[in-house]
Structure formats: structure tokens, C-alpha cells
C-alpha positions in Angstrom: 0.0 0.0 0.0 1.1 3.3 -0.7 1.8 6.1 1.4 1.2 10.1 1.3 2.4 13.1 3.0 -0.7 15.6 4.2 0.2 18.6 4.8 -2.4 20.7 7.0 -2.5 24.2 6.9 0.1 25.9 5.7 -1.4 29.5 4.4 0.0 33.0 5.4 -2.9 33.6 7.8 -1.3 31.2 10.0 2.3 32.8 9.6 3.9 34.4 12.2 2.6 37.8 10.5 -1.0 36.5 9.5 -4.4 37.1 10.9 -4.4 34.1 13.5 -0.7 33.9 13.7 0.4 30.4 14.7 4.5 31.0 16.3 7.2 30.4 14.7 4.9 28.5 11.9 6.6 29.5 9.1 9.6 27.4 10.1 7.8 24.4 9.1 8.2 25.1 5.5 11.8 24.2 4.9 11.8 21.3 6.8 8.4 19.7 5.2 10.4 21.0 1.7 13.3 18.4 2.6 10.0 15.3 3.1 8.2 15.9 -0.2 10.7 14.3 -1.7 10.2 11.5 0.3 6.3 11.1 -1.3 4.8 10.2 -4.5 1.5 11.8 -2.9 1.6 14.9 -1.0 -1.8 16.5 0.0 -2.5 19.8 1.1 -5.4 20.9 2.9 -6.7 24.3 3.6 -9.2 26.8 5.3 -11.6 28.3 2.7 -13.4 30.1 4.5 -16.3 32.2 3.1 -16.2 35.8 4.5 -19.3 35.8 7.0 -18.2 32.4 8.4 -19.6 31.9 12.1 -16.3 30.4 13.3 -15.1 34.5 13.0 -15.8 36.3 16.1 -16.9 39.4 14.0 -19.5 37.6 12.9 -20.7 36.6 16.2 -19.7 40.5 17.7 -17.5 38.1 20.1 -13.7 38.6 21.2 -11.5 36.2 19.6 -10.4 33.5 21.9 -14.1 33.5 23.5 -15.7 30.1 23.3 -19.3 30.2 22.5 -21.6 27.4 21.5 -22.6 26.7 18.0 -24.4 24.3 16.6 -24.7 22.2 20.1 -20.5 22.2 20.3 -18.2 24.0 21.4 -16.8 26.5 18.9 -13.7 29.1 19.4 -13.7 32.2 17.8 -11.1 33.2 15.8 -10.3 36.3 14.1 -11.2 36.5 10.6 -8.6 33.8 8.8 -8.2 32.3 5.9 -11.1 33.9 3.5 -11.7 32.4 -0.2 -9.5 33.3 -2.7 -7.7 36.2 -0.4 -4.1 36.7 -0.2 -3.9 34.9 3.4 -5.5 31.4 2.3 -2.8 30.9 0.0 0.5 28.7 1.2 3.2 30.4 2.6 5.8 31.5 0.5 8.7 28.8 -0.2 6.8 25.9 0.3 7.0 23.6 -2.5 3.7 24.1 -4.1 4.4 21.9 -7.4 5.2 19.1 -5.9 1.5 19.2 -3.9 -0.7 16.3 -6.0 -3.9 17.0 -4.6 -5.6 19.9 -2.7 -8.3 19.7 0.3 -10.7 22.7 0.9 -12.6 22.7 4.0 -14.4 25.1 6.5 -16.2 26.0 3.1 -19.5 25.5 5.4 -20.5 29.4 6.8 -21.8 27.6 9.5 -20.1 25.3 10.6 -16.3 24.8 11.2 -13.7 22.2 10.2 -10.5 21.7 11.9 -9.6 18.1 10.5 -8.6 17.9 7.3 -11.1 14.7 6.9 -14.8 16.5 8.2 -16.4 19.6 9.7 -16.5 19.3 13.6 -20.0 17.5 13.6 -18.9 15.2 10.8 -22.2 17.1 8.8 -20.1 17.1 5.3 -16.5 14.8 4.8 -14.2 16.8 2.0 -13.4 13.7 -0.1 -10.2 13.2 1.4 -10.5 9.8 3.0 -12.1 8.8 -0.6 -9.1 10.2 -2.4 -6.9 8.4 -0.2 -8.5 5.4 -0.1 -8.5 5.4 -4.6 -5.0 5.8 -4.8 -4.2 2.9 -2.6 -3.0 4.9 0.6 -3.2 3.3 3.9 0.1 5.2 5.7 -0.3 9.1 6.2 2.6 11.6 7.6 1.0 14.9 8.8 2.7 18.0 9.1 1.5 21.4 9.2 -0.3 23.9 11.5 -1.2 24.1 14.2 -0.7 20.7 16.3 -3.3 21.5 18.7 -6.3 22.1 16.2 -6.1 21.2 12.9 -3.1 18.9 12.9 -4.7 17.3 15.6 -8.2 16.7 14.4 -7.1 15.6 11.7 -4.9 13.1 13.0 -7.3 11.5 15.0 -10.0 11.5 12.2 -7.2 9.6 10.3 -6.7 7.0 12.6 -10.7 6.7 13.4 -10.8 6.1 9.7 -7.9 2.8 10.1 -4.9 4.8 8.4 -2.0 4.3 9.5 -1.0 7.5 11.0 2.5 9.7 11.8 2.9 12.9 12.9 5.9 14.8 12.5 6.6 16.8 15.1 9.5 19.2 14.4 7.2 19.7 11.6 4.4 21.5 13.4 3.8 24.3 15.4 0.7 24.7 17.5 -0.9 28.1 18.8 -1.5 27.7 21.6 -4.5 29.4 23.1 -3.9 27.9 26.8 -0.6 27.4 28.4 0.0 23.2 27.8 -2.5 22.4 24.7 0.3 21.3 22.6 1.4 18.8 25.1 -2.6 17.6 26.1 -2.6 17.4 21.7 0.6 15.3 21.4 -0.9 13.1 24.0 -4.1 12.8 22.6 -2.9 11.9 19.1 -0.2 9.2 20.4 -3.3 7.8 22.9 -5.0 7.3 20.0 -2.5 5.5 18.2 -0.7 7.8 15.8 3.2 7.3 16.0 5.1 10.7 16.9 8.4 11.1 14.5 10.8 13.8 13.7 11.6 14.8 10.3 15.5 13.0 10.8 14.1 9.6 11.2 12.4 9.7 7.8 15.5 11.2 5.9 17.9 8.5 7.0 15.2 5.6 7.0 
């Protein structure tokens, strides 16, 4: 069975200098840059957000980093991020864009949002990534991206729900960090749940 790099995230809004900065997130780029190579698949997803989106505390007259309820869950807000076809949706400069085979929109839903890469937070709509994956023969997936404690996260433990095999590089993310220790609690959650953690070293000599 094949195997595929996914890369999660990784848009200027989530740069150290974007709308919901994510530190230090830029400096995954070179080091994900030095894996592609690695992968005959290498997925990207991104947010997509339409402008009014209800995840956007603006929209909800809220301060971002509230948490209000939406939809029966939880729901952060965030400042607006990540807006269709804006500047800051796009991947952060450097990254190897041509070598990405397959793109993955998602919080495309105005009212709902979508942190894994795999569904929206009340699994209403999947974005076709688990079917993609699934057609091209993939059963191992290597995530990398932004940030460890949302997106990467979710989507790591949608992966494994859905019987990939699942890594997560973790000198290849960066998390934000709303609360003191959420990285941690999301690095143990993901390896609780059965994903392997790795550093990028241990796939360029393997």
C-alpha cells in the first residue's frame, strides 16, 4: 500500500505575521520542503473560509479566543482567517507548491467549522479526502503542518478513526496555543489514540 504526505494548513494567515498567527509557523516550511521528496502523494489541505463564516468572532460581535456554542458544540472564535480566494489562504511562500498532487478545501461551510482535514466538527459534510486516499491505494499518512493542537490534531485522530496508518511529524508543526500546555494535552491525545510521533531526521535517513 502506498503512502502520502498531508500537509495541513500551511497559508499565510497562519504565519507568524497573518491574521491568527500560529508562532514560529513559518519554520515548518523548509523542513516539510526536505520530506516531499520523500512522497509520491503529497496532499495539502486548507481553510476556505467564506467571509461571514460563524467560526469568525466578527460575525458573532464576540472577542476572539471566547468560546461560544454553536451548533450544540463548542466553537472558538477566531479572528477572521483564511477567506476564499484572499491573499492569506494561499501557502506560505517557499513551500514547494508543485510538488503538492492534490488539494483539500474545507471550513467551506458558513456555518459550521472544520479543523480536521477529513470532516467539519459535527462530521455534517467529509471533504473527499479519506475517498481520495483510499482510490490511490494509501493506507500510511505523515501529517505535518499547522497548528498541532487544532487542525493537525483533528485531523490526526479522524485519520486514525478512519484505520490509516498515521505519523505525525513533530519538528514539523507548530501549535498556537490558546492555553498554556495544549500542545502537550494534543501530542498526548494523538499518540493515545494510536498515531506514531516522528521527527523529520528519522524519515530522511530511513
Amino acid at each position: 500500500m502506498a503512502k502520502a504526505l498531508l500537509l495541513v494548513d500551511i497559508q499565510n494567515d497562519f504565519s507568524p505575521r497573518g491574521a491568527l498567527p500560529v508562532p514560529d509557523g513559518d519554520a515548518v516550511v523548509p523542513v516539510i520542503n526536505q520530506l516531499i521528496p520523500l512522497f509520491e502523494h503529497v496532499i495539502a489541505t486548507k481553510d476556505w473560509h467564506p467571509a461571514k463564516h460563524a467560526s469568525f468572532a466578527s460575525v458573532q460581535g464576540k472577542i476572539p479566543g471566547e468560546v461560544i456554542e454553536l451548533n450544540g458544540i463548542p466553537q472558538v472564535m477566531w479572528p477572521e482567517h483564511c477567506i476564499q480566494n484572499t491573499q492569506g489562504a494561499e501557502f506560505i511562500d517557499g513551500l514547494e507548491v508543485q510538488q503538492i498532487t492534490h488539494t483539500v478545501l474545507k471550513g467551506t461551510h458558513p456555518d459550521v467549522d472544520s479543523y480536521s482535514g477529513f470532516f467539519d466538527n459535527q462530521r455534517f459534510h467529509a471533504t473527499g479526502l479519506a475517498e481520495y486516499l483510499s482510490r490511490h491505494g494509501i493506507s500510511d499518512v505523515y501529517i505535518a503542518g499547522l497548528a498541532t493542537d487544532y487542525c493537525v490534531k483533528f485531523t490526526a485522530l479522524d485519520a486514525i478513526s478512519l484505520c490509516f496508518n498515521t505519523w505525525v511529524i513533530q519538528d514539523a508543526c507548530r501549535g498556537v496555543e490558546l492555553n498554556v500546555g495544549d500542545c502537550a494535552t494534543a501530542w498526548h491525545e494523538m499518540q493515545t489514540a494510536g498515531c506514531q510521533l516522528i521527527n523529520a531526521q528519522q524519515l530522511l535517513v530511513g
